[in-house]
N, C-alpha and C positions, 0 to 999 in steps of 0.2 A: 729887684723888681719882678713881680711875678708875671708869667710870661703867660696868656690866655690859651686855652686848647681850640684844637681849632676842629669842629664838627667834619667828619669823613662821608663823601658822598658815596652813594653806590658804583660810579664807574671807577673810585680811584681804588676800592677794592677788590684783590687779585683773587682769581678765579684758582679755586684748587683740587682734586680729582679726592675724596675719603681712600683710606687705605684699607686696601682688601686683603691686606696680609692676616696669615694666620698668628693665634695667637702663641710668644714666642714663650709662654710657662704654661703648666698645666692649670686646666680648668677646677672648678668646683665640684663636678661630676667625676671627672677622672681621680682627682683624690680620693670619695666618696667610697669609688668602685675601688680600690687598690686597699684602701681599708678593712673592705668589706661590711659597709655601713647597711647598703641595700639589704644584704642577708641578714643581717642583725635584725633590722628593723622587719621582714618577715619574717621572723622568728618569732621576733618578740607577739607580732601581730597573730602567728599563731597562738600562742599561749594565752595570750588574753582572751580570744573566742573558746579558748576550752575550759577555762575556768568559768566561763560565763552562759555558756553552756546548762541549760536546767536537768537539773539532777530526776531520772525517773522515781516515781513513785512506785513501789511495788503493790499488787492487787492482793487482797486479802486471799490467805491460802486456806483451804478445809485441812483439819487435822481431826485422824482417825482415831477414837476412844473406845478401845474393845471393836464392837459390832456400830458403834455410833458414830455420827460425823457431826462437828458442828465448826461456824466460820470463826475465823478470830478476827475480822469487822469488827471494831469496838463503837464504831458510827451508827450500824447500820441496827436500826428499832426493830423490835418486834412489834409488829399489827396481832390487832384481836384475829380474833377466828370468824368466817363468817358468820357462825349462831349467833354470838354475843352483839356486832353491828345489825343484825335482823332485830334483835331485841331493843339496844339503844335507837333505833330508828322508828321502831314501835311507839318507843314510849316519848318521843319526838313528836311523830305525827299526832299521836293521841292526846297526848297535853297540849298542843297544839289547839286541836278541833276542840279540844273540850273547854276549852278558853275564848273560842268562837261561842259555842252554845252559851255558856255563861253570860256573855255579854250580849248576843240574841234575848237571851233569857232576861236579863234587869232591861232591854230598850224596849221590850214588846210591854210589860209592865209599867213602864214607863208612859207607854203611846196609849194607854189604856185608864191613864189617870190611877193607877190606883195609890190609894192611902202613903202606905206604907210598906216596903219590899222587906218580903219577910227574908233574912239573910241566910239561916239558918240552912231553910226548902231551898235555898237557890244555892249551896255551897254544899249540899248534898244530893242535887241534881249536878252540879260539876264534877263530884265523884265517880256518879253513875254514867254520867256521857264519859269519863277517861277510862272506864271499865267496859264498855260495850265498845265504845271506837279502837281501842287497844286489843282486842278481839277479830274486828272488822280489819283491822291495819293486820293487824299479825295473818291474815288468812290471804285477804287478799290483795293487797301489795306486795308489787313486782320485786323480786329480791334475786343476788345471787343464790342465797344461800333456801329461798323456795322457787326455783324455776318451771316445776310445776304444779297448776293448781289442781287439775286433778291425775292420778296416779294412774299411768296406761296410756295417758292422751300422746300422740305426737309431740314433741317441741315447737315444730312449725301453728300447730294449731293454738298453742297455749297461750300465746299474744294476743292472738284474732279473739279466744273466747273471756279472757280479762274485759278485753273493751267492747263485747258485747254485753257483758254482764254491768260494767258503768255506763255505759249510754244507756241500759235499759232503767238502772236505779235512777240517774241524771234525768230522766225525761219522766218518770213515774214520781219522781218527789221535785221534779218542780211545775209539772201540772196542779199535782195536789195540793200545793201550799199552796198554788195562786188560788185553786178552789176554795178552799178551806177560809182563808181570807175574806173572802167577796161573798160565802155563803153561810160560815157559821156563826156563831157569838164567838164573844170576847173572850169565853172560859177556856173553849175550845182552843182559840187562836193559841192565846197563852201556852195551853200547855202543849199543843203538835207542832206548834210553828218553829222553836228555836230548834228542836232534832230534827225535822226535815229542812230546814234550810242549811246546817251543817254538813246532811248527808249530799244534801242538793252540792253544794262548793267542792267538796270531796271530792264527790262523781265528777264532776265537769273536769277536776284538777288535775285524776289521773286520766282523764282521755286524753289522745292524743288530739291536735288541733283542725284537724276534719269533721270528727269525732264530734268533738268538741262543741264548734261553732254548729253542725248539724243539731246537736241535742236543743242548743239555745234554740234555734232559730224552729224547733219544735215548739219550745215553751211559750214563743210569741206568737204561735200559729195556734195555739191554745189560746192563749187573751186574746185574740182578733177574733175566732171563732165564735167564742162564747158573748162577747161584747163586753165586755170589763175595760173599764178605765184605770189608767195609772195614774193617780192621785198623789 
């Protein structure tokens, strides 16, 4: 017959003190250390940061050829010269402008009713505006390789006299186109108006933005002036 357990209350269990003794084999640690697991293991941990460690690059060295030196950089481009960038920048800005005029040139013919836009006069007047502007850009446009415009002047001065010479073109061709507009015929317009409004954008483009908004704010002091509406 099975005999039932019989549930233990709190009082009937004996109170008893944990043993504070030390431990009577060696620990985990002290094997460890007797081993010499610790040293192993910074050892090892050395070697792993030195392999891992990034390898220097060495910097390209100059080697001497007779009287000559050149880099052995096999990365490192040659750039143009400044002549050649003076040149490509020329013929930048002036295909450029000259693609403004063109398109000044077929809207004013346009605005004008006429017939039929003879393509021919208007694709050899875009010739002649990338021949004059490519001239104008090549002289006087700011470059390293033309730092000054004219020969003798100070350096200091050479800046100040660029942008008096575009706020004076800036303000004299866009007075006049507004003249010219509001008082000539149609013939006229046609043909002065798309080269002085090119020159006009030009001039304002390389002033600086004092410059700049001074010249504009001429040309509107001109229409207010004279009484011209903007239509």
């Amino acid at each position: 017959m099975a005999r039932r357990r019989q549930d233990k209350t709190p009082s009937s269990i004996k109170l008893q003190q944990p043993d504070r003794s030390g431990p009577t084999e060696k620990t985990l640690l002290e094997l460890a250390d007797e081993r010499g697991l610790f040293e192993q293991a910074q050892k090892r941990e050395r070697e792993i940061r030195k392999e891992a460690a990034p390898i220097p690059i060495p910097r390209a060295q100059k080697i001497k050829t007779g009287d000559a030196k050149r880099e052995t950089d096999d990365d490192d481009e040659t750039g143009f010269s400044p002549g050649v960038e003076r040149v490509f920048e020329t013929v930048l800005w002036s295909v450029s402008l000259a693609t403004l005029h063109f398109t000044f040139d077929v809207l004013v013919q346009h605005q004008y009713n006429v017939d039929s836009v003879v393509w021919p006069k208007v694709w050899a007047r875009f010739g002649q505006a990338v021949l004059v502007f490519g001239l104008l850009v090549y002289v006087f446009h700011p470059h390293p390789a033309n730092p000054g415009l004219i020969p003798g002047l100070p350096p200091r001065y050479q800046s100040a006299l660029r942008q008096i010479i575009f706020f004076a073109t800036s303000l004299s061709a866009g007075c006049y186109l507004i003249y010219i507009t509001n008082s000539f015929g149609y013939l006229a317009i046609m043909k002065r108006a798309p080269p002085l409004g090119c020159l006009w954008v030009w001039s304002v483009i390389e002033l600086e933005l004092p410059w700049a908004i001074l010249s504009l704010s001429g040309a509107a002091s001109f229409v207010w002036a004279k009484g011209y509406s903007i239509k």
